[in-house]
N, C-alpha and C positions, 0 to 999 in steps of 0.2 A: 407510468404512473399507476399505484395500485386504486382497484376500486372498492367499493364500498357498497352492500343493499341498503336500502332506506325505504321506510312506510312514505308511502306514495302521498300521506295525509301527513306525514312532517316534511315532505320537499314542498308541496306544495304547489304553483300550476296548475293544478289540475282539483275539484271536488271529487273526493272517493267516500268520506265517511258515510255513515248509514243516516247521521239526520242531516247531511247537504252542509255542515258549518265547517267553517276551515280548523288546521289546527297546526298552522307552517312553521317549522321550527326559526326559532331568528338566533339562535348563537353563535357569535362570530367565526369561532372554529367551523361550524357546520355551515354558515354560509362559504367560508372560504371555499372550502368541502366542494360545495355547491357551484361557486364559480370559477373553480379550477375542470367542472365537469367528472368528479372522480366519483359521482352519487348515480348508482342505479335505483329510481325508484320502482317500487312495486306495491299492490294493493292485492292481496289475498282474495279480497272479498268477490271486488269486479272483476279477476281472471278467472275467479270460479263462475263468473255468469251471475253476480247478483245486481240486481238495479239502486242506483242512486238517486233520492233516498231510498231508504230502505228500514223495513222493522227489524227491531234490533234484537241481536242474537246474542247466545252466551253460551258458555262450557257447558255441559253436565255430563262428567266422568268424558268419553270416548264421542259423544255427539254434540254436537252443536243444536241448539234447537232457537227458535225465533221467538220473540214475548207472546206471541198468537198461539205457537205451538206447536208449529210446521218445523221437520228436522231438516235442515240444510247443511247435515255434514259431509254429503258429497262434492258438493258446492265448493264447502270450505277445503276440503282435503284436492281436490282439483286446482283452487289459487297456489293453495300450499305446495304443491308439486312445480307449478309453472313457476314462483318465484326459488324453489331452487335450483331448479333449471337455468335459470337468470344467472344465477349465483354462478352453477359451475362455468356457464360460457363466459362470462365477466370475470373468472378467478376472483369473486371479491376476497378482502381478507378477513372482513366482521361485516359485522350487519349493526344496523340502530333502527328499533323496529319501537313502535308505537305504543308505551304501556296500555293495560288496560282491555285490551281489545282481544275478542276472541279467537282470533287470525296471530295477529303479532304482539300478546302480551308476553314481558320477557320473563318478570320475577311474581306481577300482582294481574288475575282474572276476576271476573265479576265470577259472585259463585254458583249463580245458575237459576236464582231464586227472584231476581230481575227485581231485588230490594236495594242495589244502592252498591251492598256489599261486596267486597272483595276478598279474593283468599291466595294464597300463595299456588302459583301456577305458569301455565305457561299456551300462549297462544297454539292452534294448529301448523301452522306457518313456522313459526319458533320452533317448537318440538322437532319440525321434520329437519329444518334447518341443522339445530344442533345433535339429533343423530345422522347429522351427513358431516359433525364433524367444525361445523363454523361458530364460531365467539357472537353470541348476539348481546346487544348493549341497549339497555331503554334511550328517551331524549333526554334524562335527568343526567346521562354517563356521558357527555361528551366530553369532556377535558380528559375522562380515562380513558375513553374510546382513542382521543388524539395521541396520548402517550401512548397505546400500543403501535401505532399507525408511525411514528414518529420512532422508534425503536426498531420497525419493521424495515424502513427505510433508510438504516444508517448504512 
């Protein structure tokens, strides 16, 4: 059975996000996913050592920085290594990683100005992923996520 990465705050079990709230993916494809066991998840944030809750961070260019002002892109480039790590020992075949977030946004990041806005980007996590080479998919992608996965499998 092939596996899968997933933001550890779309599997859910577990609170990762930075304000403590859940945000568990419920789409039937993805739970199937789910209890068939073929979902590794992973949280960028808490493998780089950051605490839950936590103040929240965003892109700018190359650094991560926190709404207070402290740079946490060690942090973040440390999660981002361990979940492709994951990746390679798990052979997953894609990923479905968490829009939004500055770890695992896949198409849309906040823009750094910690106003609300978003702009065309891509998480730490995500980036490293896909220059290692892996297909990552938001939660919005999963019926396309399932047709590659189901294509994969023929």
């Amino acid at each position: 059975m092939r596996k899968i990465l997933v933001s550890q705050c779309l599997y859910g079990d577990r609170i990762v996000r930075y304000d403590g709230r859940e945000k568990t993916l419920t789409h039937p494809v993805f739970l199937k996913w789910k209890e068939e066991g073929r979902l590794i998840p992973v949280c960028p944030e808490v493998f780089g050592g950051l605490p839950v809750p936590r103040v929240d961070s965003q892109r700018r260019g190359n650094l991560v920085v926190t709404r207070d002002g402290r740079d946490v892109t060690k942090e973040y480039e440390a999660g981002a290594a361990e979940a492709l790590r994951l990746a390679r020992e798990h052979d997953v075949v894609f990923c479905v990683m968490k829009q939004g977030s500055p770890a695992c946004g896949s198409k849309l990041i906040h823009d750094g100005s910690f106003s609300g806005h978003k702009v065309p980007g891509e998480g730490v996590a995500v980036q490293l992923l896909r220059e290692a080479g892996y297909r990552v998919y938001g939660e919005e992608d999963i019926d396309e996520a399932a047709r590659e996965l189901a294509a994969i499998e023929l």
